[in-house]
Steps between C-alpha positions, in 0.01 A plus 500: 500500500231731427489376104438185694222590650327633270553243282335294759217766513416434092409137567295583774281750337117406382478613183809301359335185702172592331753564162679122564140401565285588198865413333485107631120528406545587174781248466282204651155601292694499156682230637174292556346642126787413317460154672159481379593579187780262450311247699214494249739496176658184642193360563384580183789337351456181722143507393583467141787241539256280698203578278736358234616199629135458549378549186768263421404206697138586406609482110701159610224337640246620269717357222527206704094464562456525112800189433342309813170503296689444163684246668220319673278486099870371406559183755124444453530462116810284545304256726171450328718474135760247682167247606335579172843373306480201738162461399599527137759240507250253682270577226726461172541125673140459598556507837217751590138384691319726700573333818911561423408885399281486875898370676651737327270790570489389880862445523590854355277686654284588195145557457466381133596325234348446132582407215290593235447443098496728238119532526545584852389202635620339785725138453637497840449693830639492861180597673134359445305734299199573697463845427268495158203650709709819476510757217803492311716802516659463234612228262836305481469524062602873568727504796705250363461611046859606539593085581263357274589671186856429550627947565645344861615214683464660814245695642507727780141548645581726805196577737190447363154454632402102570326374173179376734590524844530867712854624536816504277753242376870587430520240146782438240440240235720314246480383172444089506505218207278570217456891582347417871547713748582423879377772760652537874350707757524632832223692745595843427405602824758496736711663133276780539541575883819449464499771245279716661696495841855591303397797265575859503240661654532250815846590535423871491252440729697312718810717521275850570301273765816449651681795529309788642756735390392404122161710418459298171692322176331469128607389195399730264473504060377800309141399481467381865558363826603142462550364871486718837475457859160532596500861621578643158183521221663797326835638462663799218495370177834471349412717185415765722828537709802527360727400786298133443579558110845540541537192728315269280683654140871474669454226747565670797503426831382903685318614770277814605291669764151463399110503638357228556088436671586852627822374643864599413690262425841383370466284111705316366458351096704242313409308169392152520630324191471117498620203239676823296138694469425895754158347688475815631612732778560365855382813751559455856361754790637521806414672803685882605420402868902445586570858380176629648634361863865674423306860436344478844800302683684800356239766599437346888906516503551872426182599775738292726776650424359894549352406861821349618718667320643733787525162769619218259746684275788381648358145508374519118890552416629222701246308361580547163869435538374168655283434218790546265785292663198247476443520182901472471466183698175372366684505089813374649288200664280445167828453375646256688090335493561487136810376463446205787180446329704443130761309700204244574306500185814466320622180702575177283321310801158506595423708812170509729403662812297421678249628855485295814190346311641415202373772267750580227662865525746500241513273163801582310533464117688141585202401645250609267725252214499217735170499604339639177295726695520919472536698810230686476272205502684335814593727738246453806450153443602224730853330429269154476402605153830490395544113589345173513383477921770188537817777343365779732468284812868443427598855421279604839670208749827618344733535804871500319565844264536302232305242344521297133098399421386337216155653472204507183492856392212558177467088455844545457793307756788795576826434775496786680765651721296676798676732760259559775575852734268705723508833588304757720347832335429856638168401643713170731307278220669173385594473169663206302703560164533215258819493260420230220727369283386270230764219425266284290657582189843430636386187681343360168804587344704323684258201510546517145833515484537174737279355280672518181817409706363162590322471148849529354643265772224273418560504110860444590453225762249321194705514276839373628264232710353438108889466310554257779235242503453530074866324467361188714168497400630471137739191639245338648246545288769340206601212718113408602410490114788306431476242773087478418669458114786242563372365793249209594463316800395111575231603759194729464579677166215722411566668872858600425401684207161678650795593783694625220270695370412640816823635555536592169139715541642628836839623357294734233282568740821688727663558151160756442542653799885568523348660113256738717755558749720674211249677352430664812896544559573666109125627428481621150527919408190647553424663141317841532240602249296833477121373562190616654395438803192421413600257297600233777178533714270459259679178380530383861132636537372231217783217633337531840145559463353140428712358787450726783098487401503108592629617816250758562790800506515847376797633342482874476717760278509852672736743268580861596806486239490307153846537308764367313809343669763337445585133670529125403094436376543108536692561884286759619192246362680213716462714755177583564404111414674420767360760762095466371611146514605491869175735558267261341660239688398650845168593462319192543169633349315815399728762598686790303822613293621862460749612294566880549726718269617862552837670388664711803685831481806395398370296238506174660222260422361337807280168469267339771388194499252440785277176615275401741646196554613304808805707515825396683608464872780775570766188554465410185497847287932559555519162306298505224748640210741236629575220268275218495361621841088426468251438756270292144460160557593502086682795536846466299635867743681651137202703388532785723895441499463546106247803551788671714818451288229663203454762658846540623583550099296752449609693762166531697448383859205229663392485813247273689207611744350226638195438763356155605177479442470845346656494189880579307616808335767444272661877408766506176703826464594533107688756311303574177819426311678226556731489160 
């Protein structure tokens, strides 16, 4: 009893409250500095993992600034030299006046063309040359020795200053008949603001004028600075530190704490190296505010914490077993964030969600392969950029969940499965989530499947109609001969034989067809051969050329992929005869023909052929691979019949996009193998 009280009599006493005080103090100070501390080596640490992945994107799209420009001289070179061979083969046939180089030059967008002698005298020109008041620049004798003496056949010029006029040309020139040279250019201008806009020191610029948390970026060599954000005229020379010597010697991506205009701050350095050659070194300041603002958070904290020490103790510990079991909860719900969010991005259909105005929330990976578009470029916009205004008035009036919609996604038609639910968020807001599933490659498929059935049941259905009508037609056709041979009547002679012979005509004339009707029924092995692609355009380029001129057409070749394969030359020929046939046939004047050729990821090589033409009414489109089906008023309805079964053989796929009045796409599906 009395131990008790005493006991009792301990805990009451001052100077163990003021012990447990200065004891909880002490506990909650250190507490608070080892926070500090820890606080500002994981900041640290987070600085340098995001100063990397910086530097990173800043190497990326510096890299990808340099290729744009290399790229952009590239394409530009491949233009001019594509007119000036043009040019060349209109020449070798003397085909060339100065009013065709003036069509050309207007029709290509270029600002001049000349072709000049070996003296370096003008024979032909695009322009008038009104310009002789000028002072020459420079002479085309030297400019274009290299041509002239026979060293090249092709020249590339690059920028250079105009030879009379103010500003600069972008030229290339070729090498002509007898040692004459054709020259191509372009005003450079536009070239060189282009240029200007995309270099280095822009996108320095840019990214420090952007980020106030960057204080500046350089790219640096050993003899000086070569591009800087504007706030930086002079920086530690590389030779004189060797934490910059050792970055640049080992290619290493480190960081410091350094001065900086009087300021501290935290540097980062990284070799540039481009097309296999060290630029230079890559140094990147940024700003020490964020650990600046965790000294004094951490400072006004602890003055807080000595004042109220003796009122909110208790509170500071219930507080921090809150803040724990939240942290508990807030990993466990990261978790389940993260895993949901995989779950979606991971989903073999599309999924979108949407606000109550239509602004996409969520764009799964799905989505991003079905609508070509990345995520980070789509999120925030309206659902309407997603679909032609006719598909998403459909999606939008949608009142059952589910929906089938044909719809034009990227110029391209896809059958789309489209389940339609709406949900409410934390905020009482609307939302609506889109599941997509694309079933165009099942429906075509299966379209192609049906259509190979009735093919077959066509070929069949010819060629039993065929065995049956040959055995008669041969009887007949006997019996007519013999009676016109044997026989003569009393009355009106020369009739019976012209009626013989008409029968007799008429009897070959079925006799031919029941011939096509087999062939159709027991087509011949297609025969694969290992050729180049290029190979069959350019002979279908010269077949076509003086025909579709008459009718005022153009007939355009656009390669991304030029390779061997292996099919039937002669069938895959037939082929595209027949299809630049049918889209000659339906423009009626002046209008185009594109052939596009790429190879997909798998290898496959896919073939447009596309027309301006009058295109086809969608009644009509479901028919037009059936046999002897043609909307031609001398139409025989087997070419596209023919086309089909080719393509059936070599294991490819063709499908038929058609708009009246707009034009037809016709899209073939090849493997590049078909042995």
């Amino acid at each position: 009893m009395n131990y008790s009280r005493k006991k009792r009599g301990l805990w009451t006493q001052p100077r163990l409250l003021i012990l447990i005080f200065i004891s909880l103090a002490v506990i909650m100070i250190v507490s608070a500095l080892f926070e500090l501390y820890q606080s500002k080596k994981e900041l640290y640490g987070l600085m340098e993992k995001q100063a990397h992945s910086l530097m990173e994107s800043i190497i990326i799209s510096s890299k990808n600034s340099l290729l744009t420009n290399e790229r952009l001289s590239t394409l530009i070179e491949e233009r001019l030299l594509n007119n000036a061979v043009l040019i060349n083969t209109l020449y070798k046939n003397d085909k060339i006046t100065n009013s065709v180089l003036n069509k050309i030059s207007q029709q290509n967008n270029i600002y001049r063309i000349n072709i000049f002698d070996k003296n370096g005298e003008k024979l032909f020109y695009s322009h008038p040359q009104d310009h002789f008041s000028n002072s020459e620049k420079y002479s085309p004798q030297q400019v274009l020795a290299p041509i002239f003496t026979g060293l090249v056949d092709t020249l590339i010029i690059g920028i250079v200053p105009a030879r009379f006029e103010d500003g600069n040309r972008y030229a290339v020139a070729i090498s002509a008949k007898e040692r004459n040279a054709i020259v191509v250019n372009i005003d450079a201008k536009q070239v060189m603001d282009f240029k200007r806009n995309i270099g280095f020191g822009p996108l320095l610029r840019n990214i420090v004028s952007e980020n106030p948390l960057i204080t500046f970026a350089a790219l640096q060599d050993t003899s000086n600075i070569l591009a800087a954000s504007g706030n930086v005229t002079v920086l530690e020379a590389i030779q004189e530190s060797d934490f910059l010597l050792s970055s640049l010697r080992d290619s290493l991506f480190i960081s410091r704490i350094a001065d900086f205009d009087s300021l501290e701050i935290f540097e980062v350095v990284h070799p540039f190296v481009y097309d296999g050659k060290k630029i230079g070194l890559l140094r990147l300041g940024l700003s020490m505010s964020p650990i600046q603002d965790i000294n004094d958070r951490i400072f006004r904290r602890l003055i807080i914490i000595t004042v109220a020490l003796f009122i909110i103790g208790s509170i500071i510990f219930a507080y921090i077993f809150t803040l724990q079991n939240f942290g508990i909860l807030k990993k466990q719900y990261s978790i389940v964030e993260t895993y949901s969010g995989n779950i979606i991005n991971n989903a073999s259909d599309a999924i979108i969600v949407c606000n109550k105005n239509d602004g996409i929330k969520i764009f799964n990976n799905a989505a991003e392969s079905l609508f070509k578009k990345k995520q980070s470029k789509i999120i925030g916009e309206n659902l309407k950029s997603l679909f032609t205004k006719n598909d998403y008035d459909k999606i939008s009036e949608q009142s059952s969940i589910i929906q089938s919609l044909d719809c034009l996604i990227n110029k391209t038609n896809r059958y789309l499965l489209i389940s339609k639910t709406h949900f409410k968020d934390d905020k009482d807001e609307k939302n609506t989530i889109l599941l997509i599933r694309d079933l165009t490659d099942q429906k075509l498929m299966e379209e192609q499947i049906e259509r190979k059935q009735r093919l077959t049941a066509m070929g069949e259905l010819a060629s039993g109609v065929a065995h049956e009508i040959r055995n008669p037609l041969n009887s007949i056709s006997t019996i007519i001969q013999q009676l016109d041979k044997d026989f003569t009547p009393t009355n009106d002679v020369e009739e019976y034989h012209e009626l013989s012979n008409i029968v007799s005509s008429e009897i070959n004339r079925i006799n031919q067809t029941v011939i096509d009707f087999l062939h159709f029924a027991k087509p011949e092995e297609i025969k694969p051969e290992s050729f180049k692609l290029d190979i069959l355009l350019n002979q279908l380029q010269k077949q076509y050329k003086g025909v579709l001129d008459k009718q005022n057409i153009q007939m355009t070749m656009k390669q991304s992929w030029s390779g061997q394969v292996t099919w039937d030359l002669n069938k895959m020929k037939q082929v595209f005869i027949n299809l630049i046939d049918n889209a000659k046939d339906a423009i009626s004047n002046k209008g185009t023909i594109s052939i596009n050729i790429n190879k997909s990821s798998n290898n496959d090589i896919n073939i447009q052929i596309e027309d301006n033409g009058i295109g086809m009414p969608d009644k009509v489109q479901p028919n037009v691979f059936n046999l002897y089906y043609t909307t031609k008023a001398k139409g025989t309805g087997i070419g596209l019949s023919i086309v089909q079964r080719i393509i059936f053989e070599h294991k490819g796929t063709i499908t038929i996009n058609s708009k009246k009045d707009i034009g037809t796409i016709v899209s073939i599906v090849l493997p590049q193998s078909s042995a």
